[in-house]
VOTOR-147848 format. One record per residue: x, y, z of N, C-alpha, C, O in turn. Coordinates in steps of 0.2 Angstrom, whole numbers. Layout:
# residues N
> X; Y; Z; X; Y; Z; X; Y; Z; X; Y; Z;
...
# end
This chain:
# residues 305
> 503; -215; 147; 501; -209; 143; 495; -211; 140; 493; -215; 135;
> 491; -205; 142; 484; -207; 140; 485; -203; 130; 487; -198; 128;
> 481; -212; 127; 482; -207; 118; 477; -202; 116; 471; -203; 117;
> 478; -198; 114; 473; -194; 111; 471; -197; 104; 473; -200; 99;
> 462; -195; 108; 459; -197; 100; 459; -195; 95; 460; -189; 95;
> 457; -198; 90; 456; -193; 81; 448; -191; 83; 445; -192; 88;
> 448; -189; 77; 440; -185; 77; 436; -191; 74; 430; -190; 74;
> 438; -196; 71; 432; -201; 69; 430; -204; 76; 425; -206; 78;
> 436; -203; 81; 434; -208; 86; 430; -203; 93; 431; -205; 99;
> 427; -199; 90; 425; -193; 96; 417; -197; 93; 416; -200; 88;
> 413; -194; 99; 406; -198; 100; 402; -190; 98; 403; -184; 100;
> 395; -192; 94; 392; -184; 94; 393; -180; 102; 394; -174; 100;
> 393; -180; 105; 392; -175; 112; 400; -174; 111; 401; -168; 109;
> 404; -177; 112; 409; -173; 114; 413; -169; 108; 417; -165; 109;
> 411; -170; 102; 410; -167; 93; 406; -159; 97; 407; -154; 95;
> 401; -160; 102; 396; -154; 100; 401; -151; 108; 402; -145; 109;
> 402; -154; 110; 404; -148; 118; 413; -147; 115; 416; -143; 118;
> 414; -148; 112; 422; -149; 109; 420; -140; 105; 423; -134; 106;
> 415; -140; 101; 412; -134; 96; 409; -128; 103; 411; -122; 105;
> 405; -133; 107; 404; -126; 110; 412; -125; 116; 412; -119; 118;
> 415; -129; 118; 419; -123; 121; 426; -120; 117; 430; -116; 120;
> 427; -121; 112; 430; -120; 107; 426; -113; 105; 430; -109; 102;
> 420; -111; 105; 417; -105; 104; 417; -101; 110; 418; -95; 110;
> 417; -104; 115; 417; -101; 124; 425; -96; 124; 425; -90; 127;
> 430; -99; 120; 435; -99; 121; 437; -93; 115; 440; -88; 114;
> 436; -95; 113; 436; -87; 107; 431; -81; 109; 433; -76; 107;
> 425; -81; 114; 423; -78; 114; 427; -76; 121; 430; -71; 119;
> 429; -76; 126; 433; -74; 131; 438; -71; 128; 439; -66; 130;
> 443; -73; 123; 446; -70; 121; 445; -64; 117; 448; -59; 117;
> 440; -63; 113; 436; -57; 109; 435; -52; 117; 438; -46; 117;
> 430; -54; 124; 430; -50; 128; 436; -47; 130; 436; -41; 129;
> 440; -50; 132; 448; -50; 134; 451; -43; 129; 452; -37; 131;
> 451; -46; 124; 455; -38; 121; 450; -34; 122; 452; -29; 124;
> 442; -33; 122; 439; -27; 122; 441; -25; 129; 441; -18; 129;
> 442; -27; 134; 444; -25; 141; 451; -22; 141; 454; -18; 145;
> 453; -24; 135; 461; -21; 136; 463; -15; 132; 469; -12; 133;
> 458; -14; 127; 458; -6; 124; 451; -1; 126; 449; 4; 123;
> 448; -5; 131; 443; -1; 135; 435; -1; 132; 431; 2; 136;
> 434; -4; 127; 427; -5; 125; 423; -7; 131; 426; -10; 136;
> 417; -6; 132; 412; -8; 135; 408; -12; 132; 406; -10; 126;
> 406; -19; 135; 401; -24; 133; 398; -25; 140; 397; -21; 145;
> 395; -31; 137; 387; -32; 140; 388; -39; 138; 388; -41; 132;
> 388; -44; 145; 391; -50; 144; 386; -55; 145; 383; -55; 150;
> 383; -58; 139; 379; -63; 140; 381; -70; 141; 387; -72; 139;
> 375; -73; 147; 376; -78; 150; 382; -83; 146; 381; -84; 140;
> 386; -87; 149; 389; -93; 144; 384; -98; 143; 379; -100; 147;
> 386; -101; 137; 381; -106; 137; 383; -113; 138; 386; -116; 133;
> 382; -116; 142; 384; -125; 142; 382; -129; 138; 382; -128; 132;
> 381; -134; 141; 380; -139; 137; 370; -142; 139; 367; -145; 136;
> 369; -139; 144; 362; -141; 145; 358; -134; 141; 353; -134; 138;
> 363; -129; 143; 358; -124; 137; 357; -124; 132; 351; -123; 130;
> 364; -125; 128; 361; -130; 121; 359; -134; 119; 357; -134; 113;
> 358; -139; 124; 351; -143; 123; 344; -141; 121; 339; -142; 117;
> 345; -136; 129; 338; -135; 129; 335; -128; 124; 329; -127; 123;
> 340; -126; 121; 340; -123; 113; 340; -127; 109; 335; -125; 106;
> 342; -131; 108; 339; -137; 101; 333; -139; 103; 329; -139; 98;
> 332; -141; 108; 325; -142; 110; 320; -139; 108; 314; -141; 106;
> 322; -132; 111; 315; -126; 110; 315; -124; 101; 311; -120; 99;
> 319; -125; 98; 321; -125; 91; 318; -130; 88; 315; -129; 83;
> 317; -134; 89; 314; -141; 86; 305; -142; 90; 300; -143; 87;
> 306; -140; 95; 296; -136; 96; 295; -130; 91; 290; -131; 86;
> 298; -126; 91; 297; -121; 88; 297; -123; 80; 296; -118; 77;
> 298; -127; 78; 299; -128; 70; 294; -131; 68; 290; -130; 64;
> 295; -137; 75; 286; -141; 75; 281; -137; 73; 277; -136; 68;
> 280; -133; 79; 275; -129; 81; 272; -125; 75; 267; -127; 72;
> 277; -120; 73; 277; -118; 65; 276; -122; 59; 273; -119; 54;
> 277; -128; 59; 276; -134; 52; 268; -135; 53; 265; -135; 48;
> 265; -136; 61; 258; -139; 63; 254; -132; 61; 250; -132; 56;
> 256; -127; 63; 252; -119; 61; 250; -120; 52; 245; -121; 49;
> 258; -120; 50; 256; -118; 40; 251; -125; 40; 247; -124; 35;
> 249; -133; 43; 245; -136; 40; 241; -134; 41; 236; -135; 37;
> 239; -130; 48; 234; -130; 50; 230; -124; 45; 225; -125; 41;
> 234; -119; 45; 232; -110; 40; 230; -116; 33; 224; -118; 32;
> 235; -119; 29; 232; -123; 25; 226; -126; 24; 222; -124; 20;
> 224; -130; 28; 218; -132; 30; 212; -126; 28; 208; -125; 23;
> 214; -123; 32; 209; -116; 34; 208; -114; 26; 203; -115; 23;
> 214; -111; 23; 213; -112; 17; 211; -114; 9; 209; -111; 4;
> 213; -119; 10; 208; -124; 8; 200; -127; 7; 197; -131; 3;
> 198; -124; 12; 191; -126; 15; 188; -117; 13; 182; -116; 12;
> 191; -111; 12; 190; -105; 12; 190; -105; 5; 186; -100; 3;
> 192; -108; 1; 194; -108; -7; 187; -113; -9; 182; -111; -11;
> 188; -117; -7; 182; -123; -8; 176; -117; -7; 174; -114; -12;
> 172; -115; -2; 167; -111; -1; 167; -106; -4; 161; -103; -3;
> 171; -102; -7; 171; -98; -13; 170; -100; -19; 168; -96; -24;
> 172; -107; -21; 171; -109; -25; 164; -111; -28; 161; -111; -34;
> 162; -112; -22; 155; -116; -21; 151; -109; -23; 148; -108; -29;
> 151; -103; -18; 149; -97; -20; 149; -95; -29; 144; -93; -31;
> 155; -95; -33; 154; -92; -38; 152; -97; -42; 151; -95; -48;
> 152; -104; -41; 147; -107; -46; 140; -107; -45; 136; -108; -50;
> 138; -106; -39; 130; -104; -35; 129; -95; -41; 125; -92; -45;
> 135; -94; -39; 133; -84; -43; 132; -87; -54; 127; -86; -57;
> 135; -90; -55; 136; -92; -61; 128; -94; -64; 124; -92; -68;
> 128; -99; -59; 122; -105; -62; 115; -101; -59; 110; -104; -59;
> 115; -95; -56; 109; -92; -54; 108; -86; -60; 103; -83; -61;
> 115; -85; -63; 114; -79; -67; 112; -82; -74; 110; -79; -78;
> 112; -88; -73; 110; -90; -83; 105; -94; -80; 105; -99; -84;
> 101; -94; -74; 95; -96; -74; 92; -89; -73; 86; -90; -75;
> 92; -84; -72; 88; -76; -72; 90; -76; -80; 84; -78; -83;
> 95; -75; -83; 94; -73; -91; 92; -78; -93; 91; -77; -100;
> 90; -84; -91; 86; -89; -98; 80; -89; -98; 77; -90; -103;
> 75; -87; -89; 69; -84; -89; 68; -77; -93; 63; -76; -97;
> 74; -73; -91; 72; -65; -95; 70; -68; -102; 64; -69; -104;
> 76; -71; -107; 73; -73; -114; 67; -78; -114; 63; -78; -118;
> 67; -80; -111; 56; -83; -111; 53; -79; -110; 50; -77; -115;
> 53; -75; -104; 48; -71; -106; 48; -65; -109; 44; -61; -107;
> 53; -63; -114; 53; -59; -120; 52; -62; -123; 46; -61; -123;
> 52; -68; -127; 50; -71; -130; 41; -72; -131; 38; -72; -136;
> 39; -72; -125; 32; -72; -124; 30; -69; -125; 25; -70; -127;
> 33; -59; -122; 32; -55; -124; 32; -52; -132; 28; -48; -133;
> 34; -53; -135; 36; -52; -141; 31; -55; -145; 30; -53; -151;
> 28; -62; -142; 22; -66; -146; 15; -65; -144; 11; -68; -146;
> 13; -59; -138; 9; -58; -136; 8; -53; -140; 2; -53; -142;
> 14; -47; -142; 13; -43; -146; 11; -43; -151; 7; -39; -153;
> 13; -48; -155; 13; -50; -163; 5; -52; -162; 0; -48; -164;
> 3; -57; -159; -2; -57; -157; -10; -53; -158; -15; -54; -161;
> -8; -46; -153; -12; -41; -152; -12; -37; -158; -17; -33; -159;
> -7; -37; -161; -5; -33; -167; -9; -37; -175; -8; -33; -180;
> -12; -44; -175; -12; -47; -180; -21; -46; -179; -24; -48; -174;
> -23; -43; -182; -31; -42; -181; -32; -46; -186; -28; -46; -191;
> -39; -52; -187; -40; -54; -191; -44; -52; -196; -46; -46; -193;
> -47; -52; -202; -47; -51; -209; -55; -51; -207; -58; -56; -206;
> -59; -45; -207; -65; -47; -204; -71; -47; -210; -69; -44; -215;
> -77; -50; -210; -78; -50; -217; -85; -45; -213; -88; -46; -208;
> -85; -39; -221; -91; -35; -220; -98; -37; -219; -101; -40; -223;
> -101; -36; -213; -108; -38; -209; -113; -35; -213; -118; -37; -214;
> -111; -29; -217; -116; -26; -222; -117; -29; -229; -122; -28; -232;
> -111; -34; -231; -115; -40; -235; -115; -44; -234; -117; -47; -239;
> -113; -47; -227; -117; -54; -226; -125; -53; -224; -128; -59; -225;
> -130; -47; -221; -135; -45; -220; -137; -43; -226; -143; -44; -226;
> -134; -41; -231; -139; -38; -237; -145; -44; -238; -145; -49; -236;
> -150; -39; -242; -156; -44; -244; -157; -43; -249; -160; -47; -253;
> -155; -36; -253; -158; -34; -259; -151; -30; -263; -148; -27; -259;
> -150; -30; -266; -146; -27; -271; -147; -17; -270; -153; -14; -270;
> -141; -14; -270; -144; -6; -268; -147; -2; -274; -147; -4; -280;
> -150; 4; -270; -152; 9; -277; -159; 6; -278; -161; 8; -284;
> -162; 2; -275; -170; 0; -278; -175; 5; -276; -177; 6; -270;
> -178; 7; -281; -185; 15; -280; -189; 12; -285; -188; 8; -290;
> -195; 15; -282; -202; 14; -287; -198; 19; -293; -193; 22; -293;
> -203; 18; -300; -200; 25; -305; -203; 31; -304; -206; 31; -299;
> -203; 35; -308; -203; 41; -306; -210; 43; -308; -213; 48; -305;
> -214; 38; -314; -222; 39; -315; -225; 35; -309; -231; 35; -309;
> -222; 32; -305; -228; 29; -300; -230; 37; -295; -228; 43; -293;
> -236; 32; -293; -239; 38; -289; -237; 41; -283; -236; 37; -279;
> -236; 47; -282; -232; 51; -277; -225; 50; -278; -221; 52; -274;
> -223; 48; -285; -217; 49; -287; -211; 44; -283; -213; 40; -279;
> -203; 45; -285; -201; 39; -284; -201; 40; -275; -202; 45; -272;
> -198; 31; -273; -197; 32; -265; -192; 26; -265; -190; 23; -270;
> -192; 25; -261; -187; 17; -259; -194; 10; -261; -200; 11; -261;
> -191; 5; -264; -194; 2; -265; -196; -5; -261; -195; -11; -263;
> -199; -3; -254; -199; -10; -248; -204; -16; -252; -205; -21; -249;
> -206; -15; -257; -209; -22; -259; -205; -26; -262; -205; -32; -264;
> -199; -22; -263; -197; -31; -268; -190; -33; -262; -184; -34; -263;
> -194; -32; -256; -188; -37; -251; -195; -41; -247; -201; -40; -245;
> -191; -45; -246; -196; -51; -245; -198; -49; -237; -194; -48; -232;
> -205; -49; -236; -207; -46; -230; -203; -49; -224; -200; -45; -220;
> -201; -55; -222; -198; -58; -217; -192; -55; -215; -191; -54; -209;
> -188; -50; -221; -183; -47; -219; -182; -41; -219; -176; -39; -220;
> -188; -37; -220; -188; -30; -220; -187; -29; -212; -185; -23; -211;
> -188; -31; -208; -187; -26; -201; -179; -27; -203; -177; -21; -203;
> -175; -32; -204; -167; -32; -207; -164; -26; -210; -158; -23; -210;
> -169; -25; -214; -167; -18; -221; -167; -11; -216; -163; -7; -216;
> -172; -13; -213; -172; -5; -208; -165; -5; -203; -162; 0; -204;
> -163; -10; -200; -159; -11; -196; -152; -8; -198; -148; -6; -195;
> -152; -8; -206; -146; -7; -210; -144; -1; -212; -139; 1; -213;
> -150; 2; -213; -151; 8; -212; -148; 13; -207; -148; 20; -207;
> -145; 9; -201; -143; 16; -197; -135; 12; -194; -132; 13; -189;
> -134; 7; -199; -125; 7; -200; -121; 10; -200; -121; 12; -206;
> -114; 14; -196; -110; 20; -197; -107; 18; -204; -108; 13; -207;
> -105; 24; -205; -101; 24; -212; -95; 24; -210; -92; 27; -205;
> -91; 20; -215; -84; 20; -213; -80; 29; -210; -82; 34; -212;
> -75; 28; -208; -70; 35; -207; -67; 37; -213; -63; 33; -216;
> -67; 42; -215; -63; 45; -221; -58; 44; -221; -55; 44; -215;
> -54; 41; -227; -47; 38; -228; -45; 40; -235; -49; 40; -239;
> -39; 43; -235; -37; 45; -241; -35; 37; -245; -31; 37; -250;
> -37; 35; -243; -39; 27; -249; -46; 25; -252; -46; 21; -257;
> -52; 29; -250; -58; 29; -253; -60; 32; -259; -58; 37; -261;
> -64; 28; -262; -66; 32; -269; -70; 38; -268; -74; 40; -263;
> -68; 43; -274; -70; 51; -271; -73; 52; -276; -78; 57; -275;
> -71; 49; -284; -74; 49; -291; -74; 43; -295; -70; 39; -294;
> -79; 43; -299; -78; 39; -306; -79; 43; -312; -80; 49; -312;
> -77; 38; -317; -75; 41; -325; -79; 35; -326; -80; 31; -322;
> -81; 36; -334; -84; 30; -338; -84; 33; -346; -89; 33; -349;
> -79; 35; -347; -78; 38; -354; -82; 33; -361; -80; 35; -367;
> -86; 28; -359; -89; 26; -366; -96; 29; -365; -100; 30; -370;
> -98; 30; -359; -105; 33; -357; -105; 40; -356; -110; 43; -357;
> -100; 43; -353; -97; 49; -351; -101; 51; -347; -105; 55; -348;
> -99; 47; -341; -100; 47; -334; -94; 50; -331; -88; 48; -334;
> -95; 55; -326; -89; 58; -322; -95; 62; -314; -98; 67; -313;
> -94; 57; -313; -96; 59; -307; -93; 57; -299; -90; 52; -298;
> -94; 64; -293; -93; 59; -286; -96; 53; -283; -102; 51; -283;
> -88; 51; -279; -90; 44; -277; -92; 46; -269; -89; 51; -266;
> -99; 42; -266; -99; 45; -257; -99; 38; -253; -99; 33; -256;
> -99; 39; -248; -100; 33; -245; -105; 31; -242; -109; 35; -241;
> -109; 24; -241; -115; 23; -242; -120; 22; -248; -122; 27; -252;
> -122; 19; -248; -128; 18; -252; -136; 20; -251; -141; 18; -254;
> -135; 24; -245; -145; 23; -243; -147; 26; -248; -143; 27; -253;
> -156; 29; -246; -158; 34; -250; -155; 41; -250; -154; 43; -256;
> -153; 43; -245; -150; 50; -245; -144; 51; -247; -144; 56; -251;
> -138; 46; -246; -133; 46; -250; -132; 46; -257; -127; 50; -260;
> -137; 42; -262; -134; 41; -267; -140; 49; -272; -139; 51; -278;
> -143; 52; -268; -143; 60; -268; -139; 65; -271; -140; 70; -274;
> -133; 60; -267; -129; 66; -270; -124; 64; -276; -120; 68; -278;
> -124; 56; -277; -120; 57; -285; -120; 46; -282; -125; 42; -280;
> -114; 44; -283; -114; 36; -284; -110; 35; -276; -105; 37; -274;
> -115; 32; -273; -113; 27; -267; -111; 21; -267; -113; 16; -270;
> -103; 20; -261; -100; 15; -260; -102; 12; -254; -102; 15; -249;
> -106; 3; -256; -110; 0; -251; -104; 0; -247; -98; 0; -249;
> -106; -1; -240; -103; 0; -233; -98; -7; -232; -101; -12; -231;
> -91; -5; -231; -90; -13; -229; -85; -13; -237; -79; -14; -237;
> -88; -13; -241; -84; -17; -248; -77; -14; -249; -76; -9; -246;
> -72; -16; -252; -67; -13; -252; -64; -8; -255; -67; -7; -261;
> -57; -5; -254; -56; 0; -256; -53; 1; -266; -49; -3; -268;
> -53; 5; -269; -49; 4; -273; -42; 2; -275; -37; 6; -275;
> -42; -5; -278; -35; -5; -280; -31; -12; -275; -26; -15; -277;
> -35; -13; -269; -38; -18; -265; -40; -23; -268; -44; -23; -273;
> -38; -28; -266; -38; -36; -265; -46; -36; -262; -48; -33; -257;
> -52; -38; -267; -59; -35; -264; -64; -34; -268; -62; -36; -273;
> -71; -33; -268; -75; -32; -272; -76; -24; -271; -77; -22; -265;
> -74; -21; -276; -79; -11; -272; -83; -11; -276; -81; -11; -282;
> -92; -10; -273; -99; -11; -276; -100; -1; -277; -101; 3; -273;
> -100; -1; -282; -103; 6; -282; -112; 7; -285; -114; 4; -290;
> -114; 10; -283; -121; 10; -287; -125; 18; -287; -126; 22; -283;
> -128; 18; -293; -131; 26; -291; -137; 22; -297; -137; 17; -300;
> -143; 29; -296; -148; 27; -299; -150; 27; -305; -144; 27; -307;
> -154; 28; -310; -153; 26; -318; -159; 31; -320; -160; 33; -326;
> -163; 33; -315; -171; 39; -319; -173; 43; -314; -179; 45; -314;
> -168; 45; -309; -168; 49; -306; -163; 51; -302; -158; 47; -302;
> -161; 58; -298; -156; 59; -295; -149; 61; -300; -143; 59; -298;
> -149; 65; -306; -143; 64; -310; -143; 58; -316; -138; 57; -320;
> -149; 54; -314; -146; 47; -319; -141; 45; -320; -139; 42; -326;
> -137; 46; -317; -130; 44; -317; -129; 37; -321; -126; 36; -327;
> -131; 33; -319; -131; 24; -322; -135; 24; -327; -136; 19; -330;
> -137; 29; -330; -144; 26; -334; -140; 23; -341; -143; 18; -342;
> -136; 24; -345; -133; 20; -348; -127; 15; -347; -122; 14; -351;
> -129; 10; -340; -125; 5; -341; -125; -1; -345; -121; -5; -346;
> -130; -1; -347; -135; -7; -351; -129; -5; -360; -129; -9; -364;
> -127; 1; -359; -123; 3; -367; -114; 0; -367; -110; 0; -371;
> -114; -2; -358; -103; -4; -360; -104; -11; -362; -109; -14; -361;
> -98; -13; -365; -97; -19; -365; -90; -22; -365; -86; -18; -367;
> -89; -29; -362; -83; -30; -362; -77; -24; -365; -78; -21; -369;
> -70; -24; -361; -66; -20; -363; -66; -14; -362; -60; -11; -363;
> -71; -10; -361; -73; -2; -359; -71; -4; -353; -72; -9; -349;
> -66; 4; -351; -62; 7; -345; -68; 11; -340; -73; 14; -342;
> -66; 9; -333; -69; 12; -328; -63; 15; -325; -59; 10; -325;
> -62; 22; -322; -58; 24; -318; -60; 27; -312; -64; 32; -312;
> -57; 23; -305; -60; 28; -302; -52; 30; -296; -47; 27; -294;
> -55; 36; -294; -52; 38; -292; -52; 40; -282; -57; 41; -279;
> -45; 40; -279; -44; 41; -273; -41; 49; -271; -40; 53; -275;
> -39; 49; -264; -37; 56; -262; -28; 54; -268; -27; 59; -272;
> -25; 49; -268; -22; 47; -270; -18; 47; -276; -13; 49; -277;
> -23; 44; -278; -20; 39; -287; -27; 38; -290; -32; 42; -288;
> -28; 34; -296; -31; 34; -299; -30; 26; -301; -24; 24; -302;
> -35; 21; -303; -37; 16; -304; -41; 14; -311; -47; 16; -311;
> -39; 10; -315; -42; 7; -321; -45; 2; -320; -41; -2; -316;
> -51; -1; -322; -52; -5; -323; -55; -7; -327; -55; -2; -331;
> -57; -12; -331; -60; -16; -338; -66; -19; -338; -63; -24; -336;
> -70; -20; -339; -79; -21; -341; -76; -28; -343; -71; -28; -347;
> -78; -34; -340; -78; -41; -341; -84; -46; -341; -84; -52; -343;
> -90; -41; -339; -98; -43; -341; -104; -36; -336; -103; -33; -331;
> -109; -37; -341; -115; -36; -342; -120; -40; -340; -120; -46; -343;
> -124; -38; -334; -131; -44; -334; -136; -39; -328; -136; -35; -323;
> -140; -43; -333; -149; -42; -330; -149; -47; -323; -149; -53; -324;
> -149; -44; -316; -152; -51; -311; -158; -48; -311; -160; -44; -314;
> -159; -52; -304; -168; -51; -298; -163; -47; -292; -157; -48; -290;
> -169; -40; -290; -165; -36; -285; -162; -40; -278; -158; -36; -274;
> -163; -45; -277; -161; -51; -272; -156; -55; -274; -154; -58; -269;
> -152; -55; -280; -144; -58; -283; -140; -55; -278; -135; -51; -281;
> -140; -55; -271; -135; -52; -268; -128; -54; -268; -123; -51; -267;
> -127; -61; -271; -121; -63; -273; -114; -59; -278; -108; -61; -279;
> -119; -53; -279; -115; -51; -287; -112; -47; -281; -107; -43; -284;
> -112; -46; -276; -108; -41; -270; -103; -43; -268; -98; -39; -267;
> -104; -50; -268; -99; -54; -264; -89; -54; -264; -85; -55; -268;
> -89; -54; -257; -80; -51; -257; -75; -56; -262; -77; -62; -264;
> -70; -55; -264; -67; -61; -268; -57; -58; -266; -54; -54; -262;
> -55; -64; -270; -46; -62; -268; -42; -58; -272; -36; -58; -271;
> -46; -55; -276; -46; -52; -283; -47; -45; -284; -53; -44; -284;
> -43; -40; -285; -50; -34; -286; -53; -33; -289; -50; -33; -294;
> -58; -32; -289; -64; -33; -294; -68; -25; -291; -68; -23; -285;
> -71; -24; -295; -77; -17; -296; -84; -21; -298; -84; -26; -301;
> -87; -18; -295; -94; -20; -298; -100; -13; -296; -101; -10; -291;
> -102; -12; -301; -106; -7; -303; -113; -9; -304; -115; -14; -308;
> -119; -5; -299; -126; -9; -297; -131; -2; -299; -131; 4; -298;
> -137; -6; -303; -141; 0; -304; -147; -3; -305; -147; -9; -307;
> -154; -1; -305; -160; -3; -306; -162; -1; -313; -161; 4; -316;
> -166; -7; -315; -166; -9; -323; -172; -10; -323; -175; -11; -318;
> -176; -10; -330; -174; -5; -335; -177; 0; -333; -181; 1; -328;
> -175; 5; -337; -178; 12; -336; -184; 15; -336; -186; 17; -342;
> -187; 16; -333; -192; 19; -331; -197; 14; -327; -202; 16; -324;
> -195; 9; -327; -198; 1; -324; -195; 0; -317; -199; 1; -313;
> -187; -3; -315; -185; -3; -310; -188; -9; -307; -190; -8; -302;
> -189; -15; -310; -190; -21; -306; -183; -25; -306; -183; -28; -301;
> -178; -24; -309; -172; -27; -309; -166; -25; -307; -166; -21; -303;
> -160; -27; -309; -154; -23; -309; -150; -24; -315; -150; -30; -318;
> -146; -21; -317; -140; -22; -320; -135; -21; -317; -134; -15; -316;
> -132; -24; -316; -124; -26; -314; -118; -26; -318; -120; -30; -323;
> -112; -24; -319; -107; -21; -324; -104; -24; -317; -106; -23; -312;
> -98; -30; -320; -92; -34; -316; -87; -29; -321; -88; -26; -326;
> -80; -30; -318; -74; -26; -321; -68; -26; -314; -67; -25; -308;
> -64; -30; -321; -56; -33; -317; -53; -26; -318; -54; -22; -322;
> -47; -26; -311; -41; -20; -312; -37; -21; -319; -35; -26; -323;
> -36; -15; -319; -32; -18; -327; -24; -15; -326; -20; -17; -329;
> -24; -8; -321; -17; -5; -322; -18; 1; -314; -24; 3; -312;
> -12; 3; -311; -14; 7; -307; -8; 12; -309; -2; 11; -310;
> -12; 20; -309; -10; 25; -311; -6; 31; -306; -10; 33; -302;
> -1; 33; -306; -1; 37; -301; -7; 44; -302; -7; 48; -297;
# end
């Protein structure tokens, strides 16, 4: 009597053909009753034992297959990630090299500007050319009466004086003197622009170039002293302390007498620009003679509305 084995002592194959007919057999019997209450099936092939092989087979390709595919998409992925990566550090580092050129050349921009906008501080060519102090005429007893007085500039620079003579006059600016006051001498007269012969015709001429009232500056004013209104003819009477006021489109300006002096019509220096405002007030001396000048210097003292 042949023994029957336990199941430790069954070998895998016959463990797997024991399961698949053990399924065989359930399944014929499932057929079986449907045949016997009339259902209709549709009977697929039985399966052996070479077919379940060759099913674990094509399962185990097919797993492979599938495991070798996702390394492969991975791969692929990998290499797509990388090259996008590559891409937005390329977009990154090109975008803050375009905005670091932009700010330089705003930067330069912005220095070229300041640049063209800083005009330098130019100093008047009509007192660095002067030769003679303004307002100089023969007097009014010389013969044919008064005129400009070309002898007392030194021949070498009289074609220069001519030269000076057809200088523009600055542009009207509601910052220019328009008037003076001199309340110790009781002067009240218009201020005009220019100093030529013709200019100071018409009341006290402001030499060309010098600066404005109230300004960091020299403003040389001058009119003539025995002819033309004698406007100056008593400057020779202020002294230290006496107010000069002059006036703009503006405001109005004080200033204070701080000297008196007799030069040679060639003291061109009594012109000269400074860091200061200062007035200076020019006229030919003495009266009725006109070989010299007197000059009245005078510091700002207060600005008025």
């Amino acid at each position: 009597m042949v023994r029957k084995k336990s199941v430790q002592d069954l070998s895998v194959d016959e463990l797997r053909w024991m399961l698949v007919e053990k399924r065989r057999l359930e399944r014929q019997n499932r057929l079986e009753s449907y045949r016997r209450v009339g259902r209709r099936v549709v009977v697929a092939p039985e399966v052996n034992e070479t077919s379940l092989e060759t099913m674990q087979t094509t399962a185990e390709e097919d797993l492979e297959y599938e495991t070798s595919s996702k390394r492969k998409r991975s791969r692929r992925h990998r290499a797509l990630d990388g090259f996008l990566l590559v891409i937005e550090i390329s977009a990154v580092l090109g975008f803050l090299f375009i905005l670091f050129n932009g700010l330089n050349l705003i930067k330069e921009l912005n220095q070229e500007v300041v640049a063209a906008l800083e005009q330098p501080t130019m100093t008047p060519t009509a007192l660095v050319m002067a030769v003679v102090l303004p307002s100089g005429h023969t007097p009014p007893s010389s013969p044919g009466g008064s005129s400009p007085n070309e002898a007392e500039i030194p021949e070498h620079l009289r074609p220069l004086m001519q030269s000076l003579a057809v200088i523009p006059l600055p542009t009207s600016s509601p910052e220019q003197a328009i008037r003076i006051q001199i309340p110790a001498i009781k002067v009240d007269a218009p201020v005009v622009q220019g100093d030529g012969w013709e200019q100071l015709k018409k009341g006290v001429g402001q030499h060309a170039g010098t600066a404005n009232p109230g300004e960091k500056g020299n403003v040389v004013l001058s009119a003539h002293n025995d002819i033309f209104g004698e406007i100056f003819r008593d400057l020779d009477k202020l002294k230290p302390g006496d107010q000069l006021v002059v006036f703009t489109n503006q405001r109005s300006y004080t200033y204070v007498v701080s000297q008196v002096k007799i030069v040679e019509p060639t003291s061109v220096d009594a012109m000269a620009q400074t860091n200061q405002p200062l007035l200076t007030l020019v006229s030919c001396y003495p009266y009725m003679v006109d070989d010299q000048r007197i000059v009245v210097s005078a510091q700002l003292q207060t600005n008025e509305g």
